[in-house]
C-alpha positions, 0 to 999 in steps of 0.5 A: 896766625891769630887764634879766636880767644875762648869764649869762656875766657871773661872771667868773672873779674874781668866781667866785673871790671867792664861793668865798672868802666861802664857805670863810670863813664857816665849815662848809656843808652842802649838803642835797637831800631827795626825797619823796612823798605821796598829794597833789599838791605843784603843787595843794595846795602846800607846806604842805598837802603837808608836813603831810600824814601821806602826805608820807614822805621818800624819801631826802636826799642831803647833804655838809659843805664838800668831802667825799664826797656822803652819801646818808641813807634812812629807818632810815639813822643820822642824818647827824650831820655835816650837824648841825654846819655852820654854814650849810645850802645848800638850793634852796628853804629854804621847802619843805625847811625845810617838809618837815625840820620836819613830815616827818624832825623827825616821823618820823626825829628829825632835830633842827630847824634855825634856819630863819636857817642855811638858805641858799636858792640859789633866793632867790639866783639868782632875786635874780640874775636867774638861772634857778630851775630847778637845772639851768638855773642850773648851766648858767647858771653854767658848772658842771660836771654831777657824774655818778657816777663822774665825780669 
């Protein structure tokens, strides 16, 4: 039977050595994309409701390597930098690739990514025996919660 790892057990180093392999791999981009539509995302699921002509995204919130967190609204220009990273974190790369493809690509010209750039955190903490929930896993990992105008 498998057991779920301890959350506790990242140890420093090993914290240390993923933000290595992360810094070496070139660009990442960090995207979160808020929506909406007519339709109920639990019932329909994500397909149904990204091809939906009632899915409109709201906004997306993104930054490349350590710079500033970025906000982009509808009618905003596109958010060119997150462009050029190499990798894209994203929790959930099946709806948000869904939502980029058939709802900002549509709608706001967004270029399409490779769906191989994306980098799904869930995937991974699911992988790791971690909580799937975003804030569950970021107490999980011992993150610090970034407020605004807290850093």
């Amino acid at each position: 039977m498998l057991e779920r790892a301890p959350a506790t057990s990242l140890t420093r180093p090993v914290r240390r050595r993923i933000k290595s392999v992360l810094k070496r791999a070139g660009k990442r981009g960090y995207l979160d994309i808020e929506t909406r539509s007519h339709t109920d995302l639990r019932v329909i699921g994500s397909y149904l409701y990204a091809t939906r002509p009632t899915a409109e995204a709201l906004c997306a919130s993104w930054t490349v390597d350590d710079d500033p967190m970025q906000l982009w609204v509808p009618g905003d220009p596109l958010p060119t930098e997150q462009f050029r990273a190499a990798t894209i974190v994203v929790h959930n790369a099946n709806f948000d690739f869904l939502i980029w493809k058939y709802v900002l690509h549509r709608d706001h010209n967004w270029p399409l990514p490779q769906i191989e750039c994306l980098d799904d955190l869930l995937a991974q903490a699911l992988a790791a025996g971690l909580p799937a929930d975003l804030g569950k896993l970021a107490e999980a990992l011992q993150l610090e919660r970034m407020l605004p105008g807290t850093g």
